[in-house]
C-alpha positions as CSV (number, residue, x, y, z in Angstrom):
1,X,93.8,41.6,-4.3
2,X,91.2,42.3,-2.3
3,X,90.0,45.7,-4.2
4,X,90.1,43.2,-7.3
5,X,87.4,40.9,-5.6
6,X,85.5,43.9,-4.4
7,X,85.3,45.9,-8.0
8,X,84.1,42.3,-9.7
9,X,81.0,41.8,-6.7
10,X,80.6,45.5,-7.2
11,X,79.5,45.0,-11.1
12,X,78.0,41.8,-9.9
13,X,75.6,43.6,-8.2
14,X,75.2,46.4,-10.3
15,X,74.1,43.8,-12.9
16,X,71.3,42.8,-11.2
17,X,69.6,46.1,-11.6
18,X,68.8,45.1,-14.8
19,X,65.5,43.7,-15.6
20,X,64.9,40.6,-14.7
21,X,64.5,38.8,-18.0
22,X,67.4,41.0,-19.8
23,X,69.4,39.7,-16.5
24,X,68.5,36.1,-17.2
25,X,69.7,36.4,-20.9
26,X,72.9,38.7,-20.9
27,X,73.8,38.5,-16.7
28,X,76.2,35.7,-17.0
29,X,78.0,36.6,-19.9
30,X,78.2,40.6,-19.4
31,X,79.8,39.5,-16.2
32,X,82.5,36.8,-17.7
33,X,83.5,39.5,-19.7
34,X,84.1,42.3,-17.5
35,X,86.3,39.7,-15.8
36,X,87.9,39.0,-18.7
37,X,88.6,42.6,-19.4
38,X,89.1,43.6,-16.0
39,X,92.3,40.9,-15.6
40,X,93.3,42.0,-18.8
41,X,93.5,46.1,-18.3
42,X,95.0,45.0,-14.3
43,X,97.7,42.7,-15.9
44,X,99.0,45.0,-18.1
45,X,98.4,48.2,-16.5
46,X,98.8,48.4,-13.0
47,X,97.2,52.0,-12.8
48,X,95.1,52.4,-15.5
49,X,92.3,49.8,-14.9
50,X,90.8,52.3,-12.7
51,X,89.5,54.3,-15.3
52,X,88.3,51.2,-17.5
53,X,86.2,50.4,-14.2
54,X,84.8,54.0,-13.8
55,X,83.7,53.6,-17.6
56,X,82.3,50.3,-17.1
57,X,80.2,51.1,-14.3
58,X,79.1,54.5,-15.5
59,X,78.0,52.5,-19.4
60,X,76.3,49.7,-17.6
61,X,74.4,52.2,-15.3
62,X,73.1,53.9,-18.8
63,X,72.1,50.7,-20.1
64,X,70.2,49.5,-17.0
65,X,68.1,52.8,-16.8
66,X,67.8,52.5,-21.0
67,X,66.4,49.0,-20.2
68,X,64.1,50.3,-17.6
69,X,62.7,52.8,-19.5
70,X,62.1,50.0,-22.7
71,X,60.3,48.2,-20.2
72,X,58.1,50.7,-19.7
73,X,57.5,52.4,-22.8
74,X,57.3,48.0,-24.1
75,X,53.3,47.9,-25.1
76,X,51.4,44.9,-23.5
77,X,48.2,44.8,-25.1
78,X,46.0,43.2,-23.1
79,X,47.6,45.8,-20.2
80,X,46.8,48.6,-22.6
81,X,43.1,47.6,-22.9
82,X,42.6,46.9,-19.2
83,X,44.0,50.5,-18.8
84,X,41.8,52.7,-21.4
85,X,39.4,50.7,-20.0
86,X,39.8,51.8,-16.6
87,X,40.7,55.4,-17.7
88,X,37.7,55.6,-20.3
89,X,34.9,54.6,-17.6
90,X,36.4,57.1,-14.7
91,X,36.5,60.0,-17.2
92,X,33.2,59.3,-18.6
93,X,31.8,59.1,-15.3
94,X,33.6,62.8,-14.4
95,X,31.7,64.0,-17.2
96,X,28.3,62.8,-16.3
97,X,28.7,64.6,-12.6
98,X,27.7,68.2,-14.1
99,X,24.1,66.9,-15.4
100,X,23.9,64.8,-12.5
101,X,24.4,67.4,-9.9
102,X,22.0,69.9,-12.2
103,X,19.0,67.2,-11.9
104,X,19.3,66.6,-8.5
105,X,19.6,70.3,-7.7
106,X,16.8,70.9,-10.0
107,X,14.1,67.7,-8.8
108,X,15.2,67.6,-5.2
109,X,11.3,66.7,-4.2
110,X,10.4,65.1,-7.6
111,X,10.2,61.4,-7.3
112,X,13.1,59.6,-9.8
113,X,12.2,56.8,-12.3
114,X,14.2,53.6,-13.5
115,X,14.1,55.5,-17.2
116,X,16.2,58.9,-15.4
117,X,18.9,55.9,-14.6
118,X,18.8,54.6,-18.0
119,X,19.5,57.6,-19.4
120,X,22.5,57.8,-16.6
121,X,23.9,54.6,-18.0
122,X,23.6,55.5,-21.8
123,X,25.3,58.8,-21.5
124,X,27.9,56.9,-19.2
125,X,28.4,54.1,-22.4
126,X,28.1,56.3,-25.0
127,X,31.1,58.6,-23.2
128,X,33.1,55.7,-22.6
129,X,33.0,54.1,-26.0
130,X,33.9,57.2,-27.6
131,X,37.0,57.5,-25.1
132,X,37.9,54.0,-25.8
133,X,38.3,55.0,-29.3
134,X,40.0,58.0,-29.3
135,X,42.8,57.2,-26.8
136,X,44.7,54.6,-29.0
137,X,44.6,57.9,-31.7
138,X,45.7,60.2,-29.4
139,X,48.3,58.3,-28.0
140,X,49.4,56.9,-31.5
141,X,49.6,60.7,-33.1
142,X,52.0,61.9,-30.1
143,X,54.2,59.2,-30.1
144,X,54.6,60.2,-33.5
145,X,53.5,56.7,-35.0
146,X,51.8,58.8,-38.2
147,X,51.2,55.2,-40.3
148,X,49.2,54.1,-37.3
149,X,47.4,57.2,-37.5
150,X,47.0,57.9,-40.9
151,X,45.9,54.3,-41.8
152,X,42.7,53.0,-43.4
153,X,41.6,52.0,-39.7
154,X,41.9,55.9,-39.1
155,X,38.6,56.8,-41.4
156,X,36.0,54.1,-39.5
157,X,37.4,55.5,-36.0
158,X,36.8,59.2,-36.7
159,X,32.9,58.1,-38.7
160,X,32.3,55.9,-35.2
161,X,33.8,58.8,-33.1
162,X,31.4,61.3,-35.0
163,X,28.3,59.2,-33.8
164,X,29.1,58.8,-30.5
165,X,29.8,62.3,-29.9
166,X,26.4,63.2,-32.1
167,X,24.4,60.7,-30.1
168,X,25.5,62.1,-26.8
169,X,24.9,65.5,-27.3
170,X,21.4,65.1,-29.1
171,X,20.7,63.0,-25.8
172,X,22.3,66.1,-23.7
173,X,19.7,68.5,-25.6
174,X,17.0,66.3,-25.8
175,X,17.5,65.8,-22.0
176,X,18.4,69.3,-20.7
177,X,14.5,70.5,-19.9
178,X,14.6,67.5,-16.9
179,X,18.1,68.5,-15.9
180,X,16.6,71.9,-15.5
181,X,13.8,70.3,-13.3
182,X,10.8,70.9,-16.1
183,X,7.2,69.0,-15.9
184,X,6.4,65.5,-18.0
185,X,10.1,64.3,-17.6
């Protein structure tokens, strides 16, 4: 009788591996009926509830890692933002350390001005709005979500995307002369 207690704490426990809130909802009853199951299968097979446990545990282990990985692939918006967010300034900032390494290789005695930070800033924005935009599409075209990406919310992305890479480069070119360390700048 013992085993009998030990097999139902067992699955007890192994329950509570699953997510909190599915464990709240579904905890209590999953367990009332692997109790009712489990005196079932022992009652009328003395031998054979063994492998109705092994099953059990083995299905209910799937399901916990399936829940888990819901979980994670679940999209929290506000989360989502906070993370392109996050992930759109530090990238746009790795792509400003090129041009700012080249100027201050370049104008090493040259005394800076408040416009060369500016100019640091807007390249910074203008990077980060564009990756800001393009991650949702990215992310939406490899998760295979092609309504999301072929939508009429698509067409204003790409024209805003377009700009923001056009602005930033005509600033790159328009700029390139001071990174290079030249007069007037």
């Amino acid at each position: 009788m013992n085993s009998h207690k030990a097999v139902r704490t067992l699955y007890q426990k192994l329950i509570t591996l699953y997510p909190p809130e599915f464990n709240g909802q579904l905890g209590e009853s999953m367990a009332q009926t692997f109790n009712d199951l489990y005196n079932e299968k022992s009652r009328h097979a003395q031998h054979k509830w063994f492998g109705f446990v092994l099953w059990t545990f083995v299905e209910t282990a799937i399901g916990i890692v399936r829940e888990h990985a819901l979980l994670i692939k679940e999209i929290n918006p506000m989360k989502n933002i906070l993370t392109n967010l996050r992930s759109s300034a530090i990238i746009s900032f790795l792509l400003l350390i090129p041009f700012i390494i080249l100027e201050w290789a370049t104008r090493a005695d040259a005394s800076r001005t408040n416009a060369s930070m500016m100019l640091w800033v807007i390249l910074w924005l203008l990077s980060m709005m564009f990756l800001v935009i393009l991650i949702p599409v990215v992310r939406n075209v490899r998760a295979g979500n092609i309504l999301m990406a072929n939508s009429v919310s698509l067409l204003p992305r790409v024209f805003f995307l377009v700009v923001l890479a056009w602005m930033w480069v005509a600033l790159i070119i328009d700029q390139m002369p001071c990174f290079l360390g030249g007069s007037g700048c």
